[in-house]
C-alpha positions in Angstrom: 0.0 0.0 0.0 1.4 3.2 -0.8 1.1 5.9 2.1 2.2 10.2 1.7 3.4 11.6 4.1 1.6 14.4 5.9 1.8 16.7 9.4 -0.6 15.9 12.2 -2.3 19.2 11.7 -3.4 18.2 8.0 -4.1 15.1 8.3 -6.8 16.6 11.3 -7.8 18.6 8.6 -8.5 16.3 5.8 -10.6 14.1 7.8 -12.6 16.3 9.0 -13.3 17.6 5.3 -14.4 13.7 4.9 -16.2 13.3 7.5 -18.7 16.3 6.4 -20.3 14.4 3.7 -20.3 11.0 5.4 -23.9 9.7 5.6 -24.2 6.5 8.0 -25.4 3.6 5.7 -28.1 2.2 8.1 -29.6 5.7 8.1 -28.4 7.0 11.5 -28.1 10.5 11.6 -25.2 10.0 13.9 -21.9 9.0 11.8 -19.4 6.7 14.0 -16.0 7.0 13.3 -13.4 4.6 15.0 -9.8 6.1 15.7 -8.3 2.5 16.7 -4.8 1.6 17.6 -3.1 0.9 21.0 -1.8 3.0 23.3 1.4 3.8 22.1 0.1 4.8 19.1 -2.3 7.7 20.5 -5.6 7.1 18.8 -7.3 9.5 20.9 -4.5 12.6 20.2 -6.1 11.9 16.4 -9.7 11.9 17.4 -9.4 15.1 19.4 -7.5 16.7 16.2 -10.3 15.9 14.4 -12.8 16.9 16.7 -11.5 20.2 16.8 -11.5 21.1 13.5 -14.7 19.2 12.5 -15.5 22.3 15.3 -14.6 25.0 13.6 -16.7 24.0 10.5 -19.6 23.8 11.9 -20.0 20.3 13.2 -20.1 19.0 16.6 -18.2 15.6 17.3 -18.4 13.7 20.7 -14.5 12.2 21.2 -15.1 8.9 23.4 -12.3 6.9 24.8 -12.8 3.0 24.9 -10.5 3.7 28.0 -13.6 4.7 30.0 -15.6 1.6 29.4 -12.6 -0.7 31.4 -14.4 -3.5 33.2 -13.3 -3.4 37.1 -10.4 -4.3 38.2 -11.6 -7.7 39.8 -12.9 -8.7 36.5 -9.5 -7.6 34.2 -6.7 -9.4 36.8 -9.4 -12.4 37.7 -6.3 -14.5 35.8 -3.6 -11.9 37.2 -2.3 -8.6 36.4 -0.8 -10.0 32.8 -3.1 -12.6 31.5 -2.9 -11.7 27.6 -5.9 -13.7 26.7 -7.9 -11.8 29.5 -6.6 -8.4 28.0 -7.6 -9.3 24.2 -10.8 -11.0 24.8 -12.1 -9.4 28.5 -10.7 -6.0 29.7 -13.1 -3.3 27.8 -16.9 -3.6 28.3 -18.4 -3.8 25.2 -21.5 -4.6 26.2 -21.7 -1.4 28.0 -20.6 0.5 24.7 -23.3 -1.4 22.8 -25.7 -0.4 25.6 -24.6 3.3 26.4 -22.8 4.3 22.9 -23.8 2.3 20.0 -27.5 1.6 20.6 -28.6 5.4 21.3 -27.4 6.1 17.9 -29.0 3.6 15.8 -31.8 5.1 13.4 -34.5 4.6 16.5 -31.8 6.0 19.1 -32.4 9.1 20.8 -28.8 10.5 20.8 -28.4 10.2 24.6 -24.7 8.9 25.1 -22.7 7.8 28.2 -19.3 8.9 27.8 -17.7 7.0 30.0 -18.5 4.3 32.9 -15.7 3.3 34.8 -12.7 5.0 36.2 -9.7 2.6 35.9 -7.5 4.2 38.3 -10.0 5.0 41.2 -11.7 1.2 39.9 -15.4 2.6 40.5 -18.2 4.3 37.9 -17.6 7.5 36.9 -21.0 8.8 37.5 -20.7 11.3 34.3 -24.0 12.8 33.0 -25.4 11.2 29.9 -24.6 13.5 26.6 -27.4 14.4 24.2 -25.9 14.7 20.9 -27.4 16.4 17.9 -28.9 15.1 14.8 -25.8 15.1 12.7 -23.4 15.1 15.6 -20.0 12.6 14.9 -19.5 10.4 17.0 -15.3 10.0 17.5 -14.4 6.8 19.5 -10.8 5.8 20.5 -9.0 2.7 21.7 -7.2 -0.4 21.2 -8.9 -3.6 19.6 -11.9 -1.6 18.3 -12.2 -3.5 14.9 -13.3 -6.7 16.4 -16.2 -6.5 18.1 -18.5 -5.1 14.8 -18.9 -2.0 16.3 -21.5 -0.5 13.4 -18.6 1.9 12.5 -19.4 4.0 9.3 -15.8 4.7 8.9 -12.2 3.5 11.0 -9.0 5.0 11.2 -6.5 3.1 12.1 -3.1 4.2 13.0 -0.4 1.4 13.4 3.1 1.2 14.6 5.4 -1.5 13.3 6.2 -4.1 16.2 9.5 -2.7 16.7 8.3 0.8 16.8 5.1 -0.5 18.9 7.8 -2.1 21.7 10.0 1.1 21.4 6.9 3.3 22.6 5.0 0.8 25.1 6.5 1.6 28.5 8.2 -1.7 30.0 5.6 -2.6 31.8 3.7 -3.0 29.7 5.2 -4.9 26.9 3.2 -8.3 28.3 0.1 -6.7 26.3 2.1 -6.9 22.9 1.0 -10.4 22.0 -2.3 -9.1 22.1 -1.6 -7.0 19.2 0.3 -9.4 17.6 -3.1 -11.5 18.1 -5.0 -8.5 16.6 -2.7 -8.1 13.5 -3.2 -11.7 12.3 -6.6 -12.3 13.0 -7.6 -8.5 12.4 -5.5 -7.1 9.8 -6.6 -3.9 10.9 -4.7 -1.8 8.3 -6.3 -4.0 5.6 -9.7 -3.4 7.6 -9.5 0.1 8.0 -10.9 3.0 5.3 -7.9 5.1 6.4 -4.7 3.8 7.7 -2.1 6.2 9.2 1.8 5.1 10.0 2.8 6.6 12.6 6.4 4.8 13.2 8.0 8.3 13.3 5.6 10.3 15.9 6.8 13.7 14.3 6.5 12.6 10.5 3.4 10.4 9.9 2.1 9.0 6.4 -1.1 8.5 5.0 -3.0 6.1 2.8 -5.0 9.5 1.5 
């Protein structure tokens, strides 16, 4: 695949200028727009980018991190603190983002979002007031693993790092989550899955597939 590069600032740009026209295909008036990749790769640092100048054309976006939808602690370590199959298959809720994201934006939804649920450092709900988004409001959701779970996403970014660059930028710590990615890459191909795929190797120079 060939990829140009591009700055951060333009590449916000340039999605947003997509995103305008994008028209959900199971007549939602809500687009949902994945921004996946792990941690190291900063999904969300995109999404807000986005966001903001989505802003300043007129539209309002919701930027959601699959962060906040963490299952509690005593459900994520029930097989220890670096069980890879529990990471991949059991840390994020997705039944709650089915219940308090997704399904309030289906074509009967009434645009009334939870933006997040649980506070993984604290370990208890984050009580945040719902969200009522707009007709035409963009719903931005970042994370790690999001192309799995057929999330009805009407368009997905993903932004990879090549393993040596994804080990580089994962603290120590937690490099026991990388065969999880690995995992994700063969069963996933999520730059083969994506609309847009972004490289991102080289945090200060990244490269698009336009």
């Amino acid at each position: 695949m060939r990829l140009e590069a591009i700055t951060w600032e333009r590449l916000g740009d340039l999605l947003a200028e997509r995103l305008l026209d994008l028209k959900p295909s199971d007549g939602s008036p809500w687009p949902r727009i994945a921004f996946d990749g792990a941690p190291a790769a900063q999904p969300g640092h995109l999404a807000e980018r986005v966001a903001e100048a989505l802003r300043v054309r007129g539209r309002s976006a919701l930027v959601i991190g699959a962060e906040g939808f963490l299952r509690p602690a005593s459900l994520r370590f029930e097989y220890g603190h670096q069980d890879v199959e529990a990471y991949y298959n059991g840390w994020f809720d997705t039944g709650a983002l089915w219940r308090e994201v997704f399904g309030p934006l289906e074509p009967a939804g009434d645009g009334r979002v939870l933006p997040d649920l649980w506070d993984p450092a604290a370990d208890r709900a984050t009580r945040s007031p719902y969200v009522q988004l707009p007709p035409g409001a963009l719903l931005l959701l970042h994370g790690p693993l999001l192309l799995r779970h057929w999330f009805p996403f009407d368009l997905a970014v993903h932004t990879r790092l090549s393993p040596g660059a994804l080990r580089r930028r994962t603290p120590e710590s937690e490099h026991w989550t990388l065969p999880a990615y690995e995992r994700y890459e063969s069963e996933v191909a999520p730059g083969d899955t994506a609309d847009v795929l972004v490289r991102a190797d080289d945090p200060r120079h990244p490269a698009w597939n336009g």
